[in-house]
C-alpha positions as CSV (number, residue, x, y, z in Angstrom):
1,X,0.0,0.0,0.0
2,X,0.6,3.5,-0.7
3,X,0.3,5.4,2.4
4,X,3.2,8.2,2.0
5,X,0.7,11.4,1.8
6,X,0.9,14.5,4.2
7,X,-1.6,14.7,6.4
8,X,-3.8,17.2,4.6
9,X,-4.3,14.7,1.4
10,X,-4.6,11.8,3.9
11,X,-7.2,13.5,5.8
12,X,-9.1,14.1,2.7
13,X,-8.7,10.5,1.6
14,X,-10.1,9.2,4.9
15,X,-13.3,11.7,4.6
16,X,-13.9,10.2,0.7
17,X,-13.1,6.7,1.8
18,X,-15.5,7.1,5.1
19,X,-18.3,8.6,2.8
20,X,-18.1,5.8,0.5
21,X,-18.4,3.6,3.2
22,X,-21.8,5.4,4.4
23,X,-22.9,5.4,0.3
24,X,-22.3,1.4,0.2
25,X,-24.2,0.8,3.6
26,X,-27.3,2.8,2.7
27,X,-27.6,0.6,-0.4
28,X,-27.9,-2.4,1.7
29,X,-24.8,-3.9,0.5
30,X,-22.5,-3.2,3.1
31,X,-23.7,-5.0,6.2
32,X,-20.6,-4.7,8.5
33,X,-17.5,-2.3,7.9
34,X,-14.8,-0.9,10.8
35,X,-11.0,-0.3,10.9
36,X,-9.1,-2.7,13.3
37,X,-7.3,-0.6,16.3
38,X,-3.9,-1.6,15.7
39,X,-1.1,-0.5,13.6
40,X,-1.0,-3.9,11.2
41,X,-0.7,-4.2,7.5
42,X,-4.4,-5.1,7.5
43,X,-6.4,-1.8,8.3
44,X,-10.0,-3.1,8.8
45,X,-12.8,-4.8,7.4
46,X,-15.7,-5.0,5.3
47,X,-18.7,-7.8,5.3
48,X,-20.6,-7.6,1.9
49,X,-24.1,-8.6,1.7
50,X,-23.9,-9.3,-2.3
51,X,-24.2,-12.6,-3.9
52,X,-20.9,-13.0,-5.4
53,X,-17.1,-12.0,-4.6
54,X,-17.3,-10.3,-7.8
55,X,-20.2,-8.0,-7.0
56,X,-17.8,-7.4,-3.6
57,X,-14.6,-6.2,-6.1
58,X,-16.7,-4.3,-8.1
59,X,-18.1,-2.0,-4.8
60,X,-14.4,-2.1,-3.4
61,X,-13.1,-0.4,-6.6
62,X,-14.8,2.4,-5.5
63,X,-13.3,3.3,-2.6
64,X,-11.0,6.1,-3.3
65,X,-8.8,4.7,-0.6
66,X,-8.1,1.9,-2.5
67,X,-8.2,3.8,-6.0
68,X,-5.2,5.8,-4.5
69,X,-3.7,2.5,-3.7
70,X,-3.7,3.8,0.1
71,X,-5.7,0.3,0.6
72,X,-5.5,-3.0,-0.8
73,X,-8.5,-4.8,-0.6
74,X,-8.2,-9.2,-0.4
75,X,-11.6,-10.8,-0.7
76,X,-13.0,-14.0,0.0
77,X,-16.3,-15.6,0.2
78,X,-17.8,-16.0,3.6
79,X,-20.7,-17.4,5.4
80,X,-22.5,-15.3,8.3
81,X,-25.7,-15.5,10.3
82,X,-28.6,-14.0,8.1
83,X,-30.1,-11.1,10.8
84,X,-26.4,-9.5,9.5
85,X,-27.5,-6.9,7.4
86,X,-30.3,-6.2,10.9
87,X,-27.3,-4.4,13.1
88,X,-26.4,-1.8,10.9
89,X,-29.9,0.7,11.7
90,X,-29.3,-0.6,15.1
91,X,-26.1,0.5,15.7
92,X,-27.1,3.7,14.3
93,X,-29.6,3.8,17.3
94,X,-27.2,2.7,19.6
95,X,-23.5,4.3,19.1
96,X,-21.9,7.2,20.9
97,X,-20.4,8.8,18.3
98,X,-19.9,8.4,14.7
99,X,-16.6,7.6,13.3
100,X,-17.7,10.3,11.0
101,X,-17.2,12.9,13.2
């Protein structure tokens, strides 16, 4: 990955790459999406709710993130309980504070 930018361009990055985050979730095709806390090659994680890994590299290629090569995205298939896709307008109700903010 890419991630030599000053901190103005990567703060701008991070604002497209969180709104196309928020764009992908109200479509109902992003069930579950969040950074992991550490410092590790691997940043975070998406869950799809699409049929097929392709439909799931098509949606990731428009992440600017990973358009600026910032991110690399690795996809496999995967198998999760169906109320999935249920959390997301509860966690709205729920959370604190948005990452958003």
């Amino acid at each position: 990955p890419n991630r030599d930018l000053d901190s103005l361009a990567a703060a701008e990055l991070q604002t497209a790459h969180l709104k196309n985050i928020f764009a992908m979730a109200a479509s109902g095709k992003l069930a579950v999406a969040g950074p992991f806390m550490d410092d590790g090659d691997i940043r975070g994680i998406y869950i799809f709710n699409v049929p097929t890994v392709e439909e799931a590299r098509a949606l990731t290629a428009t992440d600017p993130a990973i358009q600026a090569g910032s991110l690399v995205m690795e996809l496999h298939p995967w198998y999760g309980p169906a109320t999935l896709p249920l959390l997301a307008p509860l966690s709205k109700r729920v959370e604190k504070q948005s990452i958003a903010e």
